[in-house]
C-alpha positions as CSV (number, residue, x, y, z in Angstrom):
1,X,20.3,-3.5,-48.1
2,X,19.8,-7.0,-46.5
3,X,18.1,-9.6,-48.3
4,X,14.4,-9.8,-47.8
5,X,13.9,-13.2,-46.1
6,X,16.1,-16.0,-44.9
7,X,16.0,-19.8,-46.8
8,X,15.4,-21.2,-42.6
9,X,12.3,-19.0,-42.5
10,X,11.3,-15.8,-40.5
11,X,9.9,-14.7,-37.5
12,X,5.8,-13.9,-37.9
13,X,6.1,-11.3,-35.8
14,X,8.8,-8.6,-33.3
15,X,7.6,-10.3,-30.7
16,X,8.1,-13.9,-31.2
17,X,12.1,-12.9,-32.0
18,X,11.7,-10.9,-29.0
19,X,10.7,-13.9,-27.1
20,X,13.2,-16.4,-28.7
21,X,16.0,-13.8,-27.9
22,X,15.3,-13.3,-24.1
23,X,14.7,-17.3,-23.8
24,X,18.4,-17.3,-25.7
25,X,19.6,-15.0,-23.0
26,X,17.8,-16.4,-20.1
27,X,19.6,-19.2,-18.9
28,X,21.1,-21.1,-15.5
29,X,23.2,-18.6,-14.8
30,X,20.2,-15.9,-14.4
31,X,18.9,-17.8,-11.4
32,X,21.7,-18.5,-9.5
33,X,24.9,-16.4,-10.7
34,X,23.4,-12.7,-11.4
35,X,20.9,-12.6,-7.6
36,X,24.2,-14.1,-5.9
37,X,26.3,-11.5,-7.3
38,X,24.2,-8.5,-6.9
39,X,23.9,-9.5,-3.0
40,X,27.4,-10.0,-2.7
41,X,28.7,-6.7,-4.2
42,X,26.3,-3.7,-2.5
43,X,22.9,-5.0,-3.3
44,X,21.1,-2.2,-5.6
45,X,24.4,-0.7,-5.6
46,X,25.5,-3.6,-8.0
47,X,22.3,-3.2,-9.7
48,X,22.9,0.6,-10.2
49,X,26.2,-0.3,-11.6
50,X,25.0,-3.4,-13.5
51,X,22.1,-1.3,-15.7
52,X,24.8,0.9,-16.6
53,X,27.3,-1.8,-18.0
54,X,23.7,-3.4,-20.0
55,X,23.3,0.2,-21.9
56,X,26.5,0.9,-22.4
57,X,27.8,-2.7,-23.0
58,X,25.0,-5.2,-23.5
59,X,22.6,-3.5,-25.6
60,X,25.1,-2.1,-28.3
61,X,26.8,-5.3,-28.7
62,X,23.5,-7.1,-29.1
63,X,22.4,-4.6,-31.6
64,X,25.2,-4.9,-33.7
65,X,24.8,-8.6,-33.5
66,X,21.4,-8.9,-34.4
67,X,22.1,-6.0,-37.2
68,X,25.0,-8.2,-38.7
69,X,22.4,-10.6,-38.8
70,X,19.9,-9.4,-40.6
71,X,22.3,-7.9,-42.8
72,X,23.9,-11.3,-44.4
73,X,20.2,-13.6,-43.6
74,X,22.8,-17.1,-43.5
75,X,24.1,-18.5,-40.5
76,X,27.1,-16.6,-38.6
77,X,29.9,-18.0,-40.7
78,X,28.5,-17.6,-44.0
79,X,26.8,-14.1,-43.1
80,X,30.3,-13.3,-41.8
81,X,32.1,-13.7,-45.0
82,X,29.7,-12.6,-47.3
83,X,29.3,-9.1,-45.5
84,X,33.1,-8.8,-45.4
85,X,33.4,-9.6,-49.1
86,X,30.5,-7.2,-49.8
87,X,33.0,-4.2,-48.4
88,X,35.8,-5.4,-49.8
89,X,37.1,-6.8,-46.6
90,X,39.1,-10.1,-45.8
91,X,36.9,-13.2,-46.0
92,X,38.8,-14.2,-42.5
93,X,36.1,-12.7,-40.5
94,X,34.1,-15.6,-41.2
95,X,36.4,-16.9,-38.5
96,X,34.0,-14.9,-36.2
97,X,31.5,-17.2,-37.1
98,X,33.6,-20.6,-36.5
99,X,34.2,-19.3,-33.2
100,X,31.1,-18.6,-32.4
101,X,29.9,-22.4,-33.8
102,X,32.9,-23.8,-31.6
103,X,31.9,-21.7,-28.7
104,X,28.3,-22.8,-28.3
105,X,29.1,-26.8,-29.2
106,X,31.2,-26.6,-26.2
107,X,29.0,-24.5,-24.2
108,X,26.5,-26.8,-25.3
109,X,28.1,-29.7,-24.5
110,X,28.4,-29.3,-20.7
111,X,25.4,-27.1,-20.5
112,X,23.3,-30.0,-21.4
113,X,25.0,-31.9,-18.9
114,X,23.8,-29.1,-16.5
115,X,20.6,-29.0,-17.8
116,X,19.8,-32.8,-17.2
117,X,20.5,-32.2,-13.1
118,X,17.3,-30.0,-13.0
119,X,15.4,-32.5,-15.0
120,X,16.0,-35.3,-12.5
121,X,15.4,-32.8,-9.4
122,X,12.6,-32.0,-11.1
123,X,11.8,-35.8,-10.6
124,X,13.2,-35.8,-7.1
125,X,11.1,-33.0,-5.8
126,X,8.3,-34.5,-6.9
127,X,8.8,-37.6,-4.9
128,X,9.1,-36.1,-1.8
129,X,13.3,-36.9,-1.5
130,X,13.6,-33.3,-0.2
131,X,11.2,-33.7,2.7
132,X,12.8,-33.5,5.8
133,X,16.7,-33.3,4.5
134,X,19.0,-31.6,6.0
135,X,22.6,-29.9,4.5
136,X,24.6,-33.1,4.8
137,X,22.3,-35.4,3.3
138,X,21.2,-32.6,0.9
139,X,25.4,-32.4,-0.2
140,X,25.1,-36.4,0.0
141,X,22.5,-36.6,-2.3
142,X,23.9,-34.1,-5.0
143,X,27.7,-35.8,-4.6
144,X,26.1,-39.4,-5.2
145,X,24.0,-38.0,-8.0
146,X,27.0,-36.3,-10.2
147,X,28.9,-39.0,-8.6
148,X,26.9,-42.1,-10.8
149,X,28.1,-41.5,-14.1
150,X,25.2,-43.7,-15.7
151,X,22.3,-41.3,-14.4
152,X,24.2,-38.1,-15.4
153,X,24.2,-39.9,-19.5
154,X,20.8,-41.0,-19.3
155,X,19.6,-37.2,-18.4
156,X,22.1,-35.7,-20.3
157,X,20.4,-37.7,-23.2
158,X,16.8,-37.1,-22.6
159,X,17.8,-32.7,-22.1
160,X,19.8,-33.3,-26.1
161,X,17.0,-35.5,-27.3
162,X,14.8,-32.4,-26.1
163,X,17.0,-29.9,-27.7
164,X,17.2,-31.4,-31.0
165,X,13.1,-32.3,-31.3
166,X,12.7,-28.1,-31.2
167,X,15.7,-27.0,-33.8
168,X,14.1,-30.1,-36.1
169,X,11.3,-28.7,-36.8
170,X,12.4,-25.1,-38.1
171,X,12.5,-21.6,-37.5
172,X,8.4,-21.3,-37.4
173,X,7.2,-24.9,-36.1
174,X,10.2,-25.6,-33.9
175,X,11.5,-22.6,-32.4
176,X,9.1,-19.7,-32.8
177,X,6.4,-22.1,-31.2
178,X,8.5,-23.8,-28.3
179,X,9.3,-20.3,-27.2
180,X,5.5,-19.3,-27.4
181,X,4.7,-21.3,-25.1
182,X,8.0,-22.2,-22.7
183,X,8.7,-18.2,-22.4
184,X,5.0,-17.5,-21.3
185,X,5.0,-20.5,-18.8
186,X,8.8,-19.5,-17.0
187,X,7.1,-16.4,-16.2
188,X,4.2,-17.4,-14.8
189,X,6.1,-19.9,-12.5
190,X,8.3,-17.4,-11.9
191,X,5.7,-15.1,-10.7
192,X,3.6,-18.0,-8.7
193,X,7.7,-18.8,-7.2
194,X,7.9,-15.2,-5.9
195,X,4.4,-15.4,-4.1
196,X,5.1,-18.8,-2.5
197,X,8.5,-17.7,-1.1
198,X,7.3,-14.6,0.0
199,X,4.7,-16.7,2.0
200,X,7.0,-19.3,3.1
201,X,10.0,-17.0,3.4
202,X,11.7,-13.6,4.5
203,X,10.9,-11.6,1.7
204,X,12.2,-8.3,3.2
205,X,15.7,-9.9,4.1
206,X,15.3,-10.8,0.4
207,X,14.9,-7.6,-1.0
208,X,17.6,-5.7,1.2
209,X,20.0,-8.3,0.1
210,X,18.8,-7.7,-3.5
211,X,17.9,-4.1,-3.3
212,X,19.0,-2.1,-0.9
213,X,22.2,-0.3,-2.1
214,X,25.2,-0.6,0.3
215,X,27.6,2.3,-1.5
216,X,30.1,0.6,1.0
217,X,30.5,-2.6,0.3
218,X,30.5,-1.6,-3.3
219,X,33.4,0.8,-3.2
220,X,35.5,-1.9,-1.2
221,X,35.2,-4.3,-3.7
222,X,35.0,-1.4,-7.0
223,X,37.0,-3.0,-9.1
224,X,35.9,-6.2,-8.6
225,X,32.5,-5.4,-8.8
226,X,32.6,-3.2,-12.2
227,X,34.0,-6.1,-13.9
228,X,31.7,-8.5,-12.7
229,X,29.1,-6.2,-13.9
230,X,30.8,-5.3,-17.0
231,X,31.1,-9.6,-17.4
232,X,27.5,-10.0,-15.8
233,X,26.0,-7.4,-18.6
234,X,28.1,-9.0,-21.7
235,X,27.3,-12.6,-21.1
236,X,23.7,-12.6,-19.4
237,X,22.8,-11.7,-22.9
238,X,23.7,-14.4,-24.5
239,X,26.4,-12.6,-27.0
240,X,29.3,-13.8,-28.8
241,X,28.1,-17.2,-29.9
242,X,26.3,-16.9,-32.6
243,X,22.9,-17.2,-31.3
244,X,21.7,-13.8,-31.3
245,X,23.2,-13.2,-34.9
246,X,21.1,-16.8,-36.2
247,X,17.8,-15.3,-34.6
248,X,18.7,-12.0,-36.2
249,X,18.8,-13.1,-39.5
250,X,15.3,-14.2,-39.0
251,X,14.2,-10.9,-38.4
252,X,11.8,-8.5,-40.6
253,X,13.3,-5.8,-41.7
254,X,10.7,-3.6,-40.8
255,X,11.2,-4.6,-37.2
256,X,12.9,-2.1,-34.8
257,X,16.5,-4.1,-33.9
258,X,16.8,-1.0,-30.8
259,X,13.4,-1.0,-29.5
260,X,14.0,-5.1,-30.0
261,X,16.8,-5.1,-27.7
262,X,15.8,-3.3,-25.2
263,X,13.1,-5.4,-24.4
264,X,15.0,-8.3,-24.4
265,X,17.6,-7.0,-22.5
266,X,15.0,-5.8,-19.6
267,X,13.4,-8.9,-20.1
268,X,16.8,-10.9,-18.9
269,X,17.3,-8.3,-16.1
270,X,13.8,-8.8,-14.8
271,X,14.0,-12.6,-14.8
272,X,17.5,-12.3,-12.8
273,X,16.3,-10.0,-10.2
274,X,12.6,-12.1,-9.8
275,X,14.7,-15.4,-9.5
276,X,16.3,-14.0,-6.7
277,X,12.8,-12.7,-4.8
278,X,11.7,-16.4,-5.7
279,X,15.1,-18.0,-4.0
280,X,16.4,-15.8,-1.5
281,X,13.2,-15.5,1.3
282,X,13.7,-19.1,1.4
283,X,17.2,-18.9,1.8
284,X,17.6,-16.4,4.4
285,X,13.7,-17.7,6.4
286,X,15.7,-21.2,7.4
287,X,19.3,-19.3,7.9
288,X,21.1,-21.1,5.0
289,X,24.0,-20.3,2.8
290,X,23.3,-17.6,-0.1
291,X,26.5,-19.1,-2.0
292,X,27.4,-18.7,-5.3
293,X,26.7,-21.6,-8.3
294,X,25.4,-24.5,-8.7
295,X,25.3,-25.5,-5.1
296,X,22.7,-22.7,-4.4
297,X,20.3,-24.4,-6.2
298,X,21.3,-28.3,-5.8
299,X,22.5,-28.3,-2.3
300,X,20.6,-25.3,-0.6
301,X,17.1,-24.9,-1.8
302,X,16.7,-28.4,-1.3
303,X,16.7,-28.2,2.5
304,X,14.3,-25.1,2.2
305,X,11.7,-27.1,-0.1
306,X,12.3,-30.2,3.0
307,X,11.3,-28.0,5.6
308,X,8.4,-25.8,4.0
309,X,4.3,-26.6,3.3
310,X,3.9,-27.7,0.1
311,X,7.8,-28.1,-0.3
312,X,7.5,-30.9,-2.6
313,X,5.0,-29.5,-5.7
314,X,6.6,-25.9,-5.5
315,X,10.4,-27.7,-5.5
316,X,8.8,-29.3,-8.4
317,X,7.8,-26.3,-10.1
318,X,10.7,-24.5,-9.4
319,X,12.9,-27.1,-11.4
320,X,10.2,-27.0,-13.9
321,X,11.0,-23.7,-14.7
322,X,15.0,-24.2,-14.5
323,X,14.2,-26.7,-17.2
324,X,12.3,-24.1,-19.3
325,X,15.4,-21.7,-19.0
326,X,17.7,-23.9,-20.1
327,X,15.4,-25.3,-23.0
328,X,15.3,-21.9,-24.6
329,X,18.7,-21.2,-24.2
330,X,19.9,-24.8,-26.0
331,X,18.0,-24.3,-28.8
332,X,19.7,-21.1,-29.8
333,X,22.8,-22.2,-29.5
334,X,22.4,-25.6,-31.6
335,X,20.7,-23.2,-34.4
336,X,23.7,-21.6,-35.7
337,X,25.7,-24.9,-36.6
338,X,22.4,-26.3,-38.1
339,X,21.5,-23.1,-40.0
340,X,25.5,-23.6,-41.7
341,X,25.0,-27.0,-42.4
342,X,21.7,-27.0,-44.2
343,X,23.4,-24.2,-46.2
344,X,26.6,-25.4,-47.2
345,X,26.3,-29.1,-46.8
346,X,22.5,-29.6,-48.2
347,X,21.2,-31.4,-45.2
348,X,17.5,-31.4,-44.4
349,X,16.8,-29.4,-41.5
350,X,16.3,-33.0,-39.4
351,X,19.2,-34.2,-40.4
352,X,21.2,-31.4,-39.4
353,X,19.7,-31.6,-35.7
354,X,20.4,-34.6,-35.2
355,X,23.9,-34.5,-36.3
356,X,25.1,-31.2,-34.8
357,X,22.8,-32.5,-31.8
358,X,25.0,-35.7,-31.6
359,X,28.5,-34.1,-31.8
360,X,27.6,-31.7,-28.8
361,X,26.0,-35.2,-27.1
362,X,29.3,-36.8,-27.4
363,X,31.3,-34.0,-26.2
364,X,28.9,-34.0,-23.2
365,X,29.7,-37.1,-22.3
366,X,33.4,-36.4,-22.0
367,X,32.5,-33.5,-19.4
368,X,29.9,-35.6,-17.6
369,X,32.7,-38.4,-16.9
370,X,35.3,-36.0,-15.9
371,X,32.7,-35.3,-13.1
372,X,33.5,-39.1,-11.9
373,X,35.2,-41.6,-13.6
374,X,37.7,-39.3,-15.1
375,X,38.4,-37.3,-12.6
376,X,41.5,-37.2,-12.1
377,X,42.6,-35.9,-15.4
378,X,42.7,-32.6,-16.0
379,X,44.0,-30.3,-18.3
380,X,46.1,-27.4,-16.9
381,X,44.1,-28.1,-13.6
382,X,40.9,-28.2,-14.9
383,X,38.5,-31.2,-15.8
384,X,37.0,-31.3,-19.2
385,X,34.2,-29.5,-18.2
386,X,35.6,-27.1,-15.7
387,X,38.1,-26.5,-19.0
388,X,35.2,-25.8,-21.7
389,X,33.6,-23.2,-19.2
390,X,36.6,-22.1,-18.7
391,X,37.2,-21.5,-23.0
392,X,34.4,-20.4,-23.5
393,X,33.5,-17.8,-20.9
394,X,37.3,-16.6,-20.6
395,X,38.3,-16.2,-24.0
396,X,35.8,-17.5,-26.4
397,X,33.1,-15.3,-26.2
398,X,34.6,-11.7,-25.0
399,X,36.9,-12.1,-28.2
400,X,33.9,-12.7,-30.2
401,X,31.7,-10.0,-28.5
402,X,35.4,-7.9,-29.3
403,X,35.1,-8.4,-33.1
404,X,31.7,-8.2,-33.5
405,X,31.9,-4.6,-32.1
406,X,34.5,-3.8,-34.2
407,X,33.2,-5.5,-37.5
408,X,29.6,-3.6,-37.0
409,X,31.5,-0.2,-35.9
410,X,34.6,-0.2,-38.1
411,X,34.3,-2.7,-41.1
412,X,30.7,-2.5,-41.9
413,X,30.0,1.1,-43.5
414,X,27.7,3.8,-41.9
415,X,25.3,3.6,-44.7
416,X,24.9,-0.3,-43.6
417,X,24.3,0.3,-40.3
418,X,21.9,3.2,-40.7
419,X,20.1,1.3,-42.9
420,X,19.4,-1.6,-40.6
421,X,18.9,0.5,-37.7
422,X,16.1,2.6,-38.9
423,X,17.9,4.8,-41.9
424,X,17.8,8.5,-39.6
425,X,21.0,9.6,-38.8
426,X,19.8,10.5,-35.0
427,X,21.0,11.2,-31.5
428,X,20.1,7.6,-30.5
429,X,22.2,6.2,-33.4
430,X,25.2,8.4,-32.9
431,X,25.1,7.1,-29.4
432,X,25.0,3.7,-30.4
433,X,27.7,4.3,-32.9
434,X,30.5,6.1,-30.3
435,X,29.5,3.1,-27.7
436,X,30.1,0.2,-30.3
437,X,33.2,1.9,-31.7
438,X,34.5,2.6,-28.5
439,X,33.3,2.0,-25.0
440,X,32.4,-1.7,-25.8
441,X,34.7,-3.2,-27.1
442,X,37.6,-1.8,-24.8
443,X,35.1,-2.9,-21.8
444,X,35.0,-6.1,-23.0
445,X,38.6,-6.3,-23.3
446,X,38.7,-5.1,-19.7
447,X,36.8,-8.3,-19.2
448,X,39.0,-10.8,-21.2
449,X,41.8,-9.5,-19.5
450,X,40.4,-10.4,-16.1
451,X,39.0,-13.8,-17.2
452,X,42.2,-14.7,-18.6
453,X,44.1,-13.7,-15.0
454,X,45.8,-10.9,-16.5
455,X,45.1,-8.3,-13.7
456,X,45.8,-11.1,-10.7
457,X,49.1,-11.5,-12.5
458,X,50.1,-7.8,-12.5
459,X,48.9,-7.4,-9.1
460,X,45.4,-5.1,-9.9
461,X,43.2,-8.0,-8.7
């Protein structure tokens, strides 16, 4: 049986991990990859598909995170190889755990670059600098901004120096309360979003573009689109990195890890499909571009907030709650490295912020200059940034979702397992069993081998 509490502290209660989960796993990417994607692959079609690839993929590997997590009660790393040693196993699987630590500093790194661009459109909007613009000065504005490499540090900065206040203060007076209160608030604005567009917008163009299954266009693009599904379902949950396993270990035992994940995993969903009801009448009202990344959100909704009442304050919101997303998602991904240093180097909890805070600050300011003043070196093509992204969401993260699956469904013993997942040997968990022995990891495979180029190679993509 796992040990009764963690030395970090414990959640109060299901739902506060609850919350601090989906904020982990709602991110940037929820607003302006997952809507995009859906659209561009048969609407609820997609959707249809992508629900599937979250139950069969998603939720097993996140239970078996947040069950190896619980299980050992340290930080990845340590919990890692102390669970392996427990079954006799090689103490190498705490490798798992460095890669998950490696993973989020880089994803960390640029993310907070990232991150800083909504806090200064946040800024922008408010100041009326959308009013009236059109898509060349909207692009103009955007270029000059990621362009001017002393704005990019100083926001870069203030997002960290955000990031670091939170994980500071602890498990129950840093991240249980941020989350309390951020996770509440996204939704709201979210909600208030969705009504505003839907007023200012074309809210049924929105929902057929979102909704309306186009069997069609799917099966063109089948192969395609069940990858990006099967990618869309492993990493819009945040798994691989370490994060979900740190919240897990903060986790009651008494608290249902299936039930848990569920919710957080319909939770994400939700928040994916209302950010695109809150973007997409806007989009498609003034005839613009529903493109894919960042330039969906910098470039294009710009121009809508210029050209509709009120632009300026719900622009301003709107970046509000980008900021909110991205808050929650930093946090958990600076815990795991602070969790591991407190335990095996002795730091106080502020001291670790700050320093694993500092190293992913540097880092970031290596991928914010490769944006400008460095770029034009590159690493096999890609900029430092473009090269961490690239790492991490390519290899880093499907080989960690990979092992985890098979630590939790071949290395870990039933009895473990059982015992973490409500001790009854039931339908439910026999299911969960065959999927995490089984059907996730070779899906996520599937997806390592297309991030990596394999298929394009071999001439299946």
């Amino acid at each position: 049986m796992s040990a009764t509490t963690s030395i970090h502290g414990m959640w109060s209660t299901r739902l506060a991990f609850i919350l601090a989960a989906a904020g982990s796993a709602i991110g940037l990417g929820n607003v302006w990859r997952f809507p995009y994607t859906a659209g561009e692959y048969g609407g609820g079609a997609f959707v249809l598909v992508y629900l599937l690839c979250v139950a069969a993929i998603g939720i097993p590997i996140m239970m078996a995170e947040i069950l190896i997590g619980r299980r050992g009660r340290q930080s990845p790393i340590n919990t890692m190889r102390t669970l392996a040693e427990r079954e006799g196993k090689p103490a190498a699987w705490s490798l798992l755990g460095w890669m998950g630590i490696l993973s989020g500093f880089l994803i960390l790194s640029f993310y907070s670059v990232i991150a800083g661009w909504t806090l200064a459109y946040v800024v922008r909007a408010a100041g009326g600098a959308f009013t009236g613009i059109d898509a060349a000065a909207s692009k103009a504005m955007f270029d000059g901004f990621v362009g001017n490499p002393e704005a990019l540090f100083a926001w870069h900065t203030v997002f960290m120096v955000l990031t670091v206040m939170v994980v500071a203060r602890g498990v129950a007076s840093g991240l249980e309360q941020s989350v309390k209160w951020m996770m509440p608030a996204l939704f709201v604005l979210l909600l208030v979003m969705v009504v505003y567009a839907g007023w200012a917008g074309d809210l049924g163009a929105a929902a057929r573009y979102l909704f309306a299954p186009d069997f069609a266009r799917l099966q063109d693009k089948a192969g395609e689109a069940i990858l990006s599904a099967m990618g869309q379902a492993f990493f819009s949950l945040s798994l691989g990195m370490g994060a979900i396993m740190v919240y897990g270990s903060y986790l009651r035992h008494d608290a249902s890890i299936a039930r848990s994940t569920v919710m957080i995993a319909a939770t994400d969903t939700l928040v994916a499909l209302l950010a695109g009801l809150a973007i997409f009448p806007m989009v498609f009202a003034h005839g613009l571009e529903p493109g894919s990344g960042p330039g969906l959100i910098f470039v294009t909704l710009p121009i809508a907030f210029g050209e509709i009442p009120g632009g300026s304050l719900f622009g301003a919101l709107f970046f509000v709650l980008l900021v909110f997303a991205a808050w929650t998602s930093s946090i958990s991904i600076l815990e795991p490295v602070v969790a591991w240093l407190v335990e095996n180097r002795g730091f106080s909890r502020v001291r670790a912020a700050i320093i694993g805070g500092t190293g992913a600050w540097l880092l970031g300011i290596a991928c914010l200059l490769s944006l400008n003043l460095w770029s034009g070196y590159t690493v096999a093509g890609k900029g430092i940034l473009d090269l961490f992204d690239y790492l991490t969401a390519n290899i880093l993260l499907p080989l960690g979702g990979i092992l985890i699956a098979i630590f939790a469904g071949w290395v870990l013993p039933r009895a473990a397992t059982l015992d973490e997942l409500g001790g009854t040997d039931s339908a439910g968990y026999r299911l969960w069993r065959f999927l995490i022995r089984y059907v996730a990891p070779a899906a996520v495979a599937l997806v390592l081998l297309n991030g990596v180029g394999l298929f394009k190679v071999i001439g299946l993509a």
